[in-house]
PDB file with SEQRES, HELIX, SHEET and CRYST1 records, atoms N, CA, C and O in Angstrom:
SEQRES   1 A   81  UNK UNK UNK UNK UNK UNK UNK UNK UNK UNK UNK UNK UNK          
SEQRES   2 A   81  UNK UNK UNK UNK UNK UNK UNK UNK UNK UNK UNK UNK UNK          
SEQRES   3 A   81  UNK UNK UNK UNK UNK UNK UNK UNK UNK UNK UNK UNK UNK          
SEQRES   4 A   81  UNK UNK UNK UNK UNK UNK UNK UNK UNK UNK UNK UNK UNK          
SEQRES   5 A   81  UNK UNK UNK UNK UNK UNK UNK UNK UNK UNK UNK UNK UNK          
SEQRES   6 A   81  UNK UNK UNK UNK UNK UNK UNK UNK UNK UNK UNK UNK UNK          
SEQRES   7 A   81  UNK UNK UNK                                                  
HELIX    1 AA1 UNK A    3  UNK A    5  5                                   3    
HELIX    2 AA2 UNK A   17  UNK A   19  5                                   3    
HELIX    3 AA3 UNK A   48  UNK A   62  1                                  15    
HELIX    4 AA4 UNK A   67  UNK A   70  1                                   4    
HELIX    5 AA5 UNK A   75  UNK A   80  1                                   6    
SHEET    1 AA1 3 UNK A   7  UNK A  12  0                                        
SHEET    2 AA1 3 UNK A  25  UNK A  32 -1                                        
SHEET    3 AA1 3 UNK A  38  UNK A  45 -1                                        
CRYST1    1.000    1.000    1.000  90.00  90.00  90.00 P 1           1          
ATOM      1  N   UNK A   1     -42.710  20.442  29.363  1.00  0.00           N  
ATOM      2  CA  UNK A   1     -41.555  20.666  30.196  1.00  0.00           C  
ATOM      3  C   UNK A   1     -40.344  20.920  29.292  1.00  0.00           C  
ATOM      4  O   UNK A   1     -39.874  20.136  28.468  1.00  0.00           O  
ATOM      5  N   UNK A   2     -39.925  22.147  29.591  1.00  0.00           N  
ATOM      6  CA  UNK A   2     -38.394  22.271  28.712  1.00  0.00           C  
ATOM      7  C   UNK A   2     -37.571  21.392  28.914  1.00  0.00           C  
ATOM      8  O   UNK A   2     -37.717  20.776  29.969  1.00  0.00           O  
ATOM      9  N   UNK A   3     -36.439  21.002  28.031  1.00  0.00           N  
ATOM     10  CA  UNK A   3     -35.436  20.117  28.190  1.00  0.00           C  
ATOM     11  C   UNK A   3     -34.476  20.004  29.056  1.00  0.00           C  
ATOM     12  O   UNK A   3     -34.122  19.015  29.697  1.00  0.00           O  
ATOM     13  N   UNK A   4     -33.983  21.294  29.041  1.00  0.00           N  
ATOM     14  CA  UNK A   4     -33.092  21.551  30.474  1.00  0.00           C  
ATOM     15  C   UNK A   4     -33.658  21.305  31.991  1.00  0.00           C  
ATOM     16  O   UNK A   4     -32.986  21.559  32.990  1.00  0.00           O  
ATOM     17  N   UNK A   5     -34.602  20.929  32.014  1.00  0.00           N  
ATOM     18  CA  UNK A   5     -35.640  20.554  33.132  1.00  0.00           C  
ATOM     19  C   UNK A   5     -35.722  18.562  33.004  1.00  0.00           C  
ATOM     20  O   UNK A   5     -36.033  17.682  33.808  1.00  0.00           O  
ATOM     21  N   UNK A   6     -35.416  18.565  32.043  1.00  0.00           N  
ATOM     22  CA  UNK A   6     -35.664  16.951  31.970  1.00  0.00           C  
ATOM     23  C   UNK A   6     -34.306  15.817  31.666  1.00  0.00           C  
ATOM     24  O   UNK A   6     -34.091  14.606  31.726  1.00  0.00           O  
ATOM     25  N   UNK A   7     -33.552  17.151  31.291  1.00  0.00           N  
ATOM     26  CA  UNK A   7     -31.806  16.155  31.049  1.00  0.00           C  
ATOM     27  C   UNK A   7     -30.782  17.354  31.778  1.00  0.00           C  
ATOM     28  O   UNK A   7     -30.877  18.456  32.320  1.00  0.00           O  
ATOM     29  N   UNK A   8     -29.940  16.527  31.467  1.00  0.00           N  
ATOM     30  CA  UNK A   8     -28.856  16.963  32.423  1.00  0.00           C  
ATOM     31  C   UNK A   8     -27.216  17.114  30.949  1.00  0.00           C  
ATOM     32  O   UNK A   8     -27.027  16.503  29.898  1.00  0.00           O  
ATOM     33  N   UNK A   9     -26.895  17.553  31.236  1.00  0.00           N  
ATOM     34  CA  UNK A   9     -25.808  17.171  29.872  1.00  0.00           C  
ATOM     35  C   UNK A   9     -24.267  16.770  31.241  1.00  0.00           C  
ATOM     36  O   UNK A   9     -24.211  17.088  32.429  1.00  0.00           O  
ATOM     37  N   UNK A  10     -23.426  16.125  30.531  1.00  0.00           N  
ATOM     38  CA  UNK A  10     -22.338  15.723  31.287  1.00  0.00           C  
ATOM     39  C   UNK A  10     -21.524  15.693  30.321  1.00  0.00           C  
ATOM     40  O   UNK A  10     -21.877  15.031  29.344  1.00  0.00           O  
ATOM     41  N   UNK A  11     -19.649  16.669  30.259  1.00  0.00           N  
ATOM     42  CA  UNK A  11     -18.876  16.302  29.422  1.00  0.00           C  
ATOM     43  C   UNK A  11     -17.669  16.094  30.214  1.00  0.00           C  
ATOM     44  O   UNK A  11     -17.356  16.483  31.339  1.00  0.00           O  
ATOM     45  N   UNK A  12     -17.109  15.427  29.399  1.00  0.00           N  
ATOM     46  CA  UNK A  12     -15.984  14.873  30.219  1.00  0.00           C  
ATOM     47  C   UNK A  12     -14.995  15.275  29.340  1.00  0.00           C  
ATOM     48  O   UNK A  12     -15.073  14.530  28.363  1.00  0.00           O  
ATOM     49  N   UNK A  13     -13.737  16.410  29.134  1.00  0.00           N  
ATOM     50  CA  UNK A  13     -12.665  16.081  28.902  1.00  0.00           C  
ATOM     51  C   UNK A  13     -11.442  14.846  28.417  1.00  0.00           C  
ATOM     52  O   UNK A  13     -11.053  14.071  29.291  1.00  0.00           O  
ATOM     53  N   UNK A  14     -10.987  14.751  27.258  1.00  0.00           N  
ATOM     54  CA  UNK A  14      -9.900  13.773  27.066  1.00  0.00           C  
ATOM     55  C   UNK A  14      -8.280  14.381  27.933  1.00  0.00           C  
ATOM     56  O   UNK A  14      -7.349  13.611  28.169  1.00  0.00           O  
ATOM     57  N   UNK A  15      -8.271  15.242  28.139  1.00  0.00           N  
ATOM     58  CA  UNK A  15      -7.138  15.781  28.764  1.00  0.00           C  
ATOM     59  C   UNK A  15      -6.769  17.325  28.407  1.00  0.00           C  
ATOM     60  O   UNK A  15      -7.205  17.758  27.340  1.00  0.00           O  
ATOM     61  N   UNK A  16      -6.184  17.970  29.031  1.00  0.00           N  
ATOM     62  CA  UNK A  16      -6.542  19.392  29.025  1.00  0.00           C  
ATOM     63  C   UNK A  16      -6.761  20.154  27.883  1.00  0.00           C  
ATOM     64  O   UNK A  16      -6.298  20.053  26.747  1.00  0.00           O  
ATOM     65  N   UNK A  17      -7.448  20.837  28.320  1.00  0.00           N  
ATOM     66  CA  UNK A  17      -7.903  21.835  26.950  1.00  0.00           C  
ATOM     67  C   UNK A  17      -7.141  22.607  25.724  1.00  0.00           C  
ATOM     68  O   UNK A  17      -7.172  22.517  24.497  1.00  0.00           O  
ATOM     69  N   UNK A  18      -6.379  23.483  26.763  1.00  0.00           N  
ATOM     70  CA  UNK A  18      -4.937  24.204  25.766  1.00  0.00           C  
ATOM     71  C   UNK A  18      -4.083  22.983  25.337  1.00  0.00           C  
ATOM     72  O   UNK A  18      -3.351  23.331  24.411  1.00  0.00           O  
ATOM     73  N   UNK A  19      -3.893  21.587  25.692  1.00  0.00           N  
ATOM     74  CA  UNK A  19      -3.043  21.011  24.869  1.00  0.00           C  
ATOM     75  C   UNK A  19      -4.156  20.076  24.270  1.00  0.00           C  
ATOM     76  O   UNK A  19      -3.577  19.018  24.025  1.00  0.00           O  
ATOM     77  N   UNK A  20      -4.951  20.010  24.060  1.00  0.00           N  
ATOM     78  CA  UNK A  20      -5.577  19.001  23.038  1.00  0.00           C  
ATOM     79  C   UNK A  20      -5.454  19.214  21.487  1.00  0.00           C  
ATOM     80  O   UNK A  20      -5.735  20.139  20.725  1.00  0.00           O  
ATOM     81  N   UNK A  21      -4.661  17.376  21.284  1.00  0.00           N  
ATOM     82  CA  UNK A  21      -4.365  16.955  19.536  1.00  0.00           C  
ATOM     83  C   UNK A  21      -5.340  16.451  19.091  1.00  0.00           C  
ATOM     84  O   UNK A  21      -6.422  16.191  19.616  1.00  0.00           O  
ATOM     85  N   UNK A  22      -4.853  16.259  17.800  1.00  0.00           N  
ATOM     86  CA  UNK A  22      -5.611  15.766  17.009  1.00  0.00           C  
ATOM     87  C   UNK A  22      -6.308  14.204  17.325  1.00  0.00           C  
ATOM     88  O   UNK A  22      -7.202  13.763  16.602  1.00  0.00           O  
ATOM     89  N   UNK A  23      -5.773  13.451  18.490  1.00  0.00           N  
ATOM     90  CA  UNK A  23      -6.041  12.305  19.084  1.00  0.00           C  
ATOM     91  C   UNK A  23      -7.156  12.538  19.952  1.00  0.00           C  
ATOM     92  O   UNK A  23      -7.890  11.549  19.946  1.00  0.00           O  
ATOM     93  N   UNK A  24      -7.660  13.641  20.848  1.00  0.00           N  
ATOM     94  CA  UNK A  24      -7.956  13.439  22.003  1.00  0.00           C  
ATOM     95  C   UNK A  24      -9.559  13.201  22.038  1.00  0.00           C  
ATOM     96  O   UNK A  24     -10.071  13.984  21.238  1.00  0.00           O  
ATOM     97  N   UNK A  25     -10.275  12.609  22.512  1.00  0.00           N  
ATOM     98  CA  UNK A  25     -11.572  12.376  22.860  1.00  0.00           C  
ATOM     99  C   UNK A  25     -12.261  12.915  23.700  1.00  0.00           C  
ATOM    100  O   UNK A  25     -11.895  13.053  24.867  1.00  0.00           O  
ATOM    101  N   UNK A  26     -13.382  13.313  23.240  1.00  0.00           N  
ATOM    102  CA  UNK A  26     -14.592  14.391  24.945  1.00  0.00           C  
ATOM    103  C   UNK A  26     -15.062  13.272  24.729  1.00  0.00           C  
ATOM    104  O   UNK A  26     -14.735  12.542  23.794  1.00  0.00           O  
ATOM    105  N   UNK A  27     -16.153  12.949  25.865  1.00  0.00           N  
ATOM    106  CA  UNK A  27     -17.335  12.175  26.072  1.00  0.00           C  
ATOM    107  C   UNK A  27     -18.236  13.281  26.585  1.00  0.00           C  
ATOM    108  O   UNK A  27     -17.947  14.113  27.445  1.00  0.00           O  
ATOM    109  N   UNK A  28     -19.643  13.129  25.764  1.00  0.00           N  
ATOM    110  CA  UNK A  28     -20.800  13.920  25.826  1.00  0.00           C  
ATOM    111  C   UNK A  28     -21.622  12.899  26.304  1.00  0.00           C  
ATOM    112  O   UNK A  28     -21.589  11.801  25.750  1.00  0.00           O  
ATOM    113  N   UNK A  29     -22.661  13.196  27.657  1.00  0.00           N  
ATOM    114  CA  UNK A  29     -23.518  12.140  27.958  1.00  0.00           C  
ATOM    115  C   UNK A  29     -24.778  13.135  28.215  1.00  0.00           C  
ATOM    116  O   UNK A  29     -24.575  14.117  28.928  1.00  0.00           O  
ATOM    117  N   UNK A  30     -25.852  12.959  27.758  1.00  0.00           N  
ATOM    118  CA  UNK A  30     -27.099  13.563  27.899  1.00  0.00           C  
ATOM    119  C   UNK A  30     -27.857  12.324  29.103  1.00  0.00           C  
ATOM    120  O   UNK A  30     -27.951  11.129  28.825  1.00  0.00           O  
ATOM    121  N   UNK A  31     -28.182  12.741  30.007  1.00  0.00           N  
ATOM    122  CA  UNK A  31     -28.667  11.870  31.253  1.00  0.00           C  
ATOM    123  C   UNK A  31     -30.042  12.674  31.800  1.00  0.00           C  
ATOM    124  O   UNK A  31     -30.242  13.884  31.905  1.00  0.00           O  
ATOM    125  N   UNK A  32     -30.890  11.555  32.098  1.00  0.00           N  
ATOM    126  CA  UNK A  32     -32.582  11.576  32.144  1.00  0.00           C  
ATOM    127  C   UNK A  32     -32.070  11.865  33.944  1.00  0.00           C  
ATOM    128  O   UNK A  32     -31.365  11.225  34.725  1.00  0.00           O  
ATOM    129  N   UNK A  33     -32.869  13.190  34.042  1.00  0.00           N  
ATOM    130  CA  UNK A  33     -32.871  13.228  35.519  1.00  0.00           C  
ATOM    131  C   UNK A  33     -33.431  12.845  36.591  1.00  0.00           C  
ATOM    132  O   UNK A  33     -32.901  12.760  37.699  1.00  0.00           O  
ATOM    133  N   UNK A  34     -34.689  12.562  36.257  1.00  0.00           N  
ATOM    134  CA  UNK A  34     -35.808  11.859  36.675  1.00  0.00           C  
ATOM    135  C   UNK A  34     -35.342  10.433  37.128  1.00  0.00           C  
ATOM    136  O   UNK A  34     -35.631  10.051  38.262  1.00  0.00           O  
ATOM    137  N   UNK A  35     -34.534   9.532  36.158  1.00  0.00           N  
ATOM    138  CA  UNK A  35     -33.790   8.258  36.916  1.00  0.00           C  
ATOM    139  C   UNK A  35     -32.415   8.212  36.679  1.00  0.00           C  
ATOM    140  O   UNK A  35     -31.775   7.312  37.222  1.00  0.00           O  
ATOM    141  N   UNK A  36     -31.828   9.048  35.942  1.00  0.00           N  
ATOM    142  CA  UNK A  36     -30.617   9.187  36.150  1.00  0.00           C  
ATOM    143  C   UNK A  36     -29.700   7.953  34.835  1.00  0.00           C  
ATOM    144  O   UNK A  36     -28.655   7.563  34.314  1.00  0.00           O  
ATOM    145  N   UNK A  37     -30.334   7.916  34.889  1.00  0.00           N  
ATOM    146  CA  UNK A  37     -29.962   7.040  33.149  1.00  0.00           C  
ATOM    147  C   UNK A  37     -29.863   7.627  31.879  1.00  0.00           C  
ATOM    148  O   UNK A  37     -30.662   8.445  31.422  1.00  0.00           O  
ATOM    149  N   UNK A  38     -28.970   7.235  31.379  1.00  0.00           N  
ATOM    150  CA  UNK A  38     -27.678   7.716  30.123  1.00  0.00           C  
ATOM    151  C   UNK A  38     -28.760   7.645  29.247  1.00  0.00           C  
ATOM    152  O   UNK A  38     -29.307   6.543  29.197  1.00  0.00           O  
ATOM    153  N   UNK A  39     -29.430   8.954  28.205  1.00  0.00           N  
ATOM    154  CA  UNK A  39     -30.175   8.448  27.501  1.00  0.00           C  
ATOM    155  C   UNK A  39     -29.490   8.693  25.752  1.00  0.00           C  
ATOM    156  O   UNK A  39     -29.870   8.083  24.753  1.00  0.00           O  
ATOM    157  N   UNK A  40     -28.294   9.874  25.824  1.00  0.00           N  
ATOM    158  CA  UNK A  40     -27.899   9.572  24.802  1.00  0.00           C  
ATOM    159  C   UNK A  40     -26.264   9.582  24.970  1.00  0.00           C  
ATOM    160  O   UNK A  40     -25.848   9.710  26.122  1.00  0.00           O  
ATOM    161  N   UNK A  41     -25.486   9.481  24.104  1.00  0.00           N  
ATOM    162  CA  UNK A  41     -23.791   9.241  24.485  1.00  0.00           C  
ATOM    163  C   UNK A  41     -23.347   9.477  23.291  1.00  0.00           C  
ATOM    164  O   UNK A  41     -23.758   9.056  22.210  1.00  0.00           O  
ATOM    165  N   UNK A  42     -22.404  10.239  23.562  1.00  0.00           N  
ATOM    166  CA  UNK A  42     -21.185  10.446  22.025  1.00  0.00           C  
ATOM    167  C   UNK A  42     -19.602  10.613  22.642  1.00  0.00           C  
ATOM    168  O   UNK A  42     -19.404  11.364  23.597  1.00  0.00           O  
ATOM    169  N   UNK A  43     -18.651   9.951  22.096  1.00  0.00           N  
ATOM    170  CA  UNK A  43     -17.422   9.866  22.447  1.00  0.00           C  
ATOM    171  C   UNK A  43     -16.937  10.442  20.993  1.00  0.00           C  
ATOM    172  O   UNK A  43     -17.164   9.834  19.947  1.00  0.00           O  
ATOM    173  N   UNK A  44     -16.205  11.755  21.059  1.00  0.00           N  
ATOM    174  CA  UNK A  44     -15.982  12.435  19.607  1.00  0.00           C  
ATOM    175  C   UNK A  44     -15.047  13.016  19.787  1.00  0.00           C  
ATOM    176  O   UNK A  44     -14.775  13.337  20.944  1.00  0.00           O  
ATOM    177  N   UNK A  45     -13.966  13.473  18.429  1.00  0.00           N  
ATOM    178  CA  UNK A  45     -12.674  14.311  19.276  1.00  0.00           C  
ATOM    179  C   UNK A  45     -13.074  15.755  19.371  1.00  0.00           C  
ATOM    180  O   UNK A  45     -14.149  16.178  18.944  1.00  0.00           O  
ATOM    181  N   UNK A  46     -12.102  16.535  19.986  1.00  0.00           N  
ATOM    182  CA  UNK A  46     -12.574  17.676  20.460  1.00  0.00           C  
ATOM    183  C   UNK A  46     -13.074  18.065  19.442  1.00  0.00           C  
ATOM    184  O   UNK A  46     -14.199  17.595  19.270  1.00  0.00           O  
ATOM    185  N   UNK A  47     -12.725  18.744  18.655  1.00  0.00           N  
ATOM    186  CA  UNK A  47     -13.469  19.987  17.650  1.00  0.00           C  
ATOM    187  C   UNK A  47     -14.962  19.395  17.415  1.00  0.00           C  
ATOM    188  O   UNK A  47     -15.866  20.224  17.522  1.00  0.00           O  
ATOM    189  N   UNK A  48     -15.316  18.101  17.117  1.00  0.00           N  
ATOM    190  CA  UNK A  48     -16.349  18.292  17.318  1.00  0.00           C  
ATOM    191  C   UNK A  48     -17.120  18.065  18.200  1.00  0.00           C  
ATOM    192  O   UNK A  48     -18.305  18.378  18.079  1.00  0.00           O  
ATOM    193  N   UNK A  49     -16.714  17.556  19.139  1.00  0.00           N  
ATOM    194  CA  UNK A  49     -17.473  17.716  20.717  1.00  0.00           C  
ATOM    195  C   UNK A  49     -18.128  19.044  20.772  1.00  0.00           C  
ATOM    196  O   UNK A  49     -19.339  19.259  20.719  1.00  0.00           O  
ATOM    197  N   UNK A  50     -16.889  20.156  20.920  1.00  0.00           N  
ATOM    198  CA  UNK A  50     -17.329  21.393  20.784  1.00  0.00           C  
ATOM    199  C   UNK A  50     -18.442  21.945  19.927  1.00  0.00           C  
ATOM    200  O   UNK A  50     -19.106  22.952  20.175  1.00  0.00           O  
ATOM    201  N   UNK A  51     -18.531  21.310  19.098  1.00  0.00           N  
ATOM    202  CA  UNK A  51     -19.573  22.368  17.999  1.00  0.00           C  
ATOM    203  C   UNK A  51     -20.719  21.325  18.749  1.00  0.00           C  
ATOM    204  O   UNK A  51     -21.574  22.118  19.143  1.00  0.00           O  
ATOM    205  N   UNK A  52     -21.135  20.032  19.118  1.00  0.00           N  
ATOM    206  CA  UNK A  52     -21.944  19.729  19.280  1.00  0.00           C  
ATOM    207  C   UNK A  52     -22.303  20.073  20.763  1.00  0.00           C  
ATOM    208  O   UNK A  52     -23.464  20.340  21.076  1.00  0.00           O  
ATOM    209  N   UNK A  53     -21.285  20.062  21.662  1.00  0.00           N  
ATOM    210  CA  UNK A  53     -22.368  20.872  22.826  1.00  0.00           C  
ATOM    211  C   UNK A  53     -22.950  22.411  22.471  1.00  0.00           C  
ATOM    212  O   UNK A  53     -24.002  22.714  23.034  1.00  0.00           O  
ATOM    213  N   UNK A  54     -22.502  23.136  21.816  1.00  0.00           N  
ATOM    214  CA  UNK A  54     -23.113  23.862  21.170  1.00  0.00           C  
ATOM    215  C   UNK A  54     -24.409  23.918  20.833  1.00  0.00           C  
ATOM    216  O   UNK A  54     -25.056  24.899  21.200  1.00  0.00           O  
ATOM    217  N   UNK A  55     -25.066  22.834  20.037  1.00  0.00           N  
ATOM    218  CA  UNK A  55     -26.018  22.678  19.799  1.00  0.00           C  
ATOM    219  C   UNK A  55     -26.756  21.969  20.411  1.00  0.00           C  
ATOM    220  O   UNK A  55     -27.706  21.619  19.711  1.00  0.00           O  
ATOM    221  N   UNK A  56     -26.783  21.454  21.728  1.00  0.00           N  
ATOM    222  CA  UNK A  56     -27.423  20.148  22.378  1.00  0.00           C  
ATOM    223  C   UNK A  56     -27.502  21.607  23.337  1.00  0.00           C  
ATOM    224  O   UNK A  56     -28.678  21.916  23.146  1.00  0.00           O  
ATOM    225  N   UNK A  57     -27.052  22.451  24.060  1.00  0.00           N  
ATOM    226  CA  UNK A  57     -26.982  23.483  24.949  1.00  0.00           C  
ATOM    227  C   UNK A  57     -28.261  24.200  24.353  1.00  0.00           C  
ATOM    228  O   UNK A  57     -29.315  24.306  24.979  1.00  0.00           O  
ATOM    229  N   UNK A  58     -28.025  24.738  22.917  1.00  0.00           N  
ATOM    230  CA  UNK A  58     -29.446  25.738  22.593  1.00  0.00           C  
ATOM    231  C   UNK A  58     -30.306  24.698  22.666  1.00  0.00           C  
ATOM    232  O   UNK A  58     -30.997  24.787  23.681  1.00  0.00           O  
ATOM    233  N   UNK A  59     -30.553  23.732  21.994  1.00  0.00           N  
ATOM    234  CA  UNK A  59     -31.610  22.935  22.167  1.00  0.00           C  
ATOM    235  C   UNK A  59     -32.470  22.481  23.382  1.00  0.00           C  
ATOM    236  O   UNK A  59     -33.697  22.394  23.340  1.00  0.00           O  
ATOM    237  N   UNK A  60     -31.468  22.114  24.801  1.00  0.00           N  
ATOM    238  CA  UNK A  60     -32.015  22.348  25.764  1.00  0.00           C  
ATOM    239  C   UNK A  60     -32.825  23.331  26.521  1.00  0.00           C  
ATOM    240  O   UNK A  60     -33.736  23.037  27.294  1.00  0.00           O  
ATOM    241  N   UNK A  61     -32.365  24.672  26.196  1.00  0.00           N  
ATOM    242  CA  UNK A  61     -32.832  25.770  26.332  1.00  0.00           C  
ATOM    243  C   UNK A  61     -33.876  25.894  25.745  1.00  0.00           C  
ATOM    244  O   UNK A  61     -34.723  26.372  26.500  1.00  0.00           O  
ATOM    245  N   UNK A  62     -34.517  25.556  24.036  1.00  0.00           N  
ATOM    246  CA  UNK A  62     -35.119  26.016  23.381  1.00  0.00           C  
ATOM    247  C   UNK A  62     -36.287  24.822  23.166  1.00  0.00           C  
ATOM    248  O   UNK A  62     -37.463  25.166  23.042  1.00  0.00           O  
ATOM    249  N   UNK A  63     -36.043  23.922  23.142  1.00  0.00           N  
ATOM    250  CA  UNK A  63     -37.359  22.498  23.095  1.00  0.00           C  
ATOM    251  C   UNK A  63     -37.636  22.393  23.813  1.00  0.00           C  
ATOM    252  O   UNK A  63     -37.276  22.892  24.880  1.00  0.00           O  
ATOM    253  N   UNK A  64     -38.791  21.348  23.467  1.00  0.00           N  
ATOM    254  CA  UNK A  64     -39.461  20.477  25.230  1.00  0.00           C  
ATOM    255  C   UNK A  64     -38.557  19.379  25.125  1.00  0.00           C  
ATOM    256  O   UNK A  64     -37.842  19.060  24.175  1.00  0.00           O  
ATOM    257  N   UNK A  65     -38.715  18.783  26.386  1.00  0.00           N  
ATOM    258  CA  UNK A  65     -37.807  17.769  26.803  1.00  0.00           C  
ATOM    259  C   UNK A  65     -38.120  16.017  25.352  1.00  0.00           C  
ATOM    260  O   UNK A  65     -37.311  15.162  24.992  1.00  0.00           O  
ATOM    261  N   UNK A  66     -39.855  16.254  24.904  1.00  0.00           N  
ATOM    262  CA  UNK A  66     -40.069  15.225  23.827  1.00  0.00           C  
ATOM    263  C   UNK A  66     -39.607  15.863  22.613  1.00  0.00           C  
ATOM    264  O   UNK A  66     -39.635  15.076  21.667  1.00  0.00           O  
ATOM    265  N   UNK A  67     -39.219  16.947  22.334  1.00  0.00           N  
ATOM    266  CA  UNK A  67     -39.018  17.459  20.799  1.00  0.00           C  
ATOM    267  C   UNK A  67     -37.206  16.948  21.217  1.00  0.00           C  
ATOM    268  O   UNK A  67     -36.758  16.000  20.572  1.00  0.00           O  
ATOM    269  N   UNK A  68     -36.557  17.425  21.968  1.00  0.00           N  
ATOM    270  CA  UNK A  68     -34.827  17.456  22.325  1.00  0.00           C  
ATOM    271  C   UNK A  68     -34.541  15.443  22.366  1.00  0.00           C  
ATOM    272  O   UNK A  68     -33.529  14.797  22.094  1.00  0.00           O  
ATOM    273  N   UNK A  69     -35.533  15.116  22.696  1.00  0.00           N  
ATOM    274  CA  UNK A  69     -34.923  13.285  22.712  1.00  0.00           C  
ATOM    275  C   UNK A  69     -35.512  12.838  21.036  1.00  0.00           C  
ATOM    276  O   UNK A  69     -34.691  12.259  20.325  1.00  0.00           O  
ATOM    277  N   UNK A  70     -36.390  13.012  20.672  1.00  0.00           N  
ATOM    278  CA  UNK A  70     -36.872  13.316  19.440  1.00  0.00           C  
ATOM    279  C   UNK A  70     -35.737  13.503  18.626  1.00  0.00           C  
ATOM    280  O   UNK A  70     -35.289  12.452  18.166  1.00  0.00           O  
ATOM    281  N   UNK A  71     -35.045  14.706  18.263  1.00  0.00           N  
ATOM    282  CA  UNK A  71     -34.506  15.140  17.423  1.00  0.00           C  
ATOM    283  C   UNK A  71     -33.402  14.588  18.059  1.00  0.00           C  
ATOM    284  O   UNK A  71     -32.472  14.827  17.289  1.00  0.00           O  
ATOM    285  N   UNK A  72     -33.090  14.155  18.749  1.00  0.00           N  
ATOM    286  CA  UNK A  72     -31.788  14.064  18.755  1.00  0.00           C  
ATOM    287  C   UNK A  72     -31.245  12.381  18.889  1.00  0.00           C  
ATOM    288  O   UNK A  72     -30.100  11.977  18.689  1.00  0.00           O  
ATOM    289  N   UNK A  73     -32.450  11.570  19.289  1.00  0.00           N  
ATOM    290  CA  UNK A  73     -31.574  10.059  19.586  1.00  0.00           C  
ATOM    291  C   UNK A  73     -31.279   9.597  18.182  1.00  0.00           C  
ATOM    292  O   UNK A  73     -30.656   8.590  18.517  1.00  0.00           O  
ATOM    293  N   UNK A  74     -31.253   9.565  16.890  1.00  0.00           N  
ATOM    294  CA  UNK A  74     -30.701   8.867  16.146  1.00  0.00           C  
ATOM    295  C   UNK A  74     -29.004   9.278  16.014  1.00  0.00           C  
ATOM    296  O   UNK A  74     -28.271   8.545  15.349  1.00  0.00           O  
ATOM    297  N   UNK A  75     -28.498  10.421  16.654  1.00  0.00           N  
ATOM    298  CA  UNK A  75     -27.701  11.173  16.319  1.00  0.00           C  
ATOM    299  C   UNK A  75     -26.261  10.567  16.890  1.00  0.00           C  
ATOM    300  O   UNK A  75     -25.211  10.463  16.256  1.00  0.00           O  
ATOM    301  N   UNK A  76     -26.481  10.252  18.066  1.00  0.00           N  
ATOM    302  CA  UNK A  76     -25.886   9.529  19.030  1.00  0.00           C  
ATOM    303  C   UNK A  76     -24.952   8.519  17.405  1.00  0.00           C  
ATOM    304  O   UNK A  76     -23.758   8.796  17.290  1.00  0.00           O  
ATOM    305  N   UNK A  77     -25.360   7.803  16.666  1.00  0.00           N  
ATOM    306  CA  UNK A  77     -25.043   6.686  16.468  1.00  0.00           C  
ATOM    307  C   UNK A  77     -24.340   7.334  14.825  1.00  0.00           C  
ATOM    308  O   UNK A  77     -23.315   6.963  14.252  1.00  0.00           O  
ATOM    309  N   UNK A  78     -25.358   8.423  14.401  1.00  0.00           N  
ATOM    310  CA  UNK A  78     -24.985   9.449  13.303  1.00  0.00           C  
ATOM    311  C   UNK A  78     -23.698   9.524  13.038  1.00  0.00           C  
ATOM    312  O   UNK A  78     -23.111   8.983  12.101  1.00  0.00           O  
ATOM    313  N   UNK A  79     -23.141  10.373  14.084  1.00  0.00           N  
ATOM    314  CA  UNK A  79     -21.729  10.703  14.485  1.00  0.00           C  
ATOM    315  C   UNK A  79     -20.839  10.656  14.476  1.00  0.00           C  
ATOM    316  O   UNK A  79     -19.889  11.288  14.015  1.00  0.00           O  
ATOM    317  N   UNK A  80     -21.122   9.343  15.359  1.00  0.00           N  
ATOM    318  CA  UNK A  80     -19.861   8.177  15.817  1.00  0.00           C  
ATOM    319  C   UNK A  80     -19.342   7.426  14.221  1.00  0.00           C  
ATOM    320  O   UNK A  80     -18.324   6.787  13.959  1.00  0.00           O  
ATOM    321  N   UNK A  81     -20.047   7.663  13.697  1.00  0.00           N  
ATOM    322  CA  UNK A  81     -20.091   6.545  11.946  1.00  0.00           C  
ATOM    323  C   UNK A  81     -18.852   7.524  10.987  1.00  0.00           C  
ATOM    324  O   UNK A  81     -18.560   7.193   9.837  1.00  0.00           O  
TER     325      UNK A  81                                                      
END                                                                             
């Protein structure tokens, strides 16, 4: 089963787009659709929010739903560090 079939991605904005500083925070939540539970989470400031839905987007598209949780749950914690 492809990934985009098995998660859901959710981002949330820190506050509008054209004015976002150097302060502002996205929240990225990758959520299991099947029960609806948060399976991975990143709170990051914009610029890199951006580059990472980027890559969580092709990946959905392009893995199975075990290669996309695979490669990606240590990352969650990667990040944030």
């Amino acid at each position: 089963m492809k990934a985009n079939r098995a998660f859901e991605l959710i981002v949330s904005r820190g506050g509008l787009p054209l004015l976002a500083g150097e302060d502002r925070l996205d929240r990225i939540e990758v959520v299991s659709i099947d029960d609806g539970e948060v399976a991975l989470f990143w709170e990051l400031p914009a610029r890199t929010a951006t580059r990472l839905l980027r890559e969580l987007r092709a990946d959905l598209a392009g893995l199975s739903a075990e290669q996309f949780y695979d490669k990606w749950r240590g990352a969650d914690v990667a990040l944030e560090e």
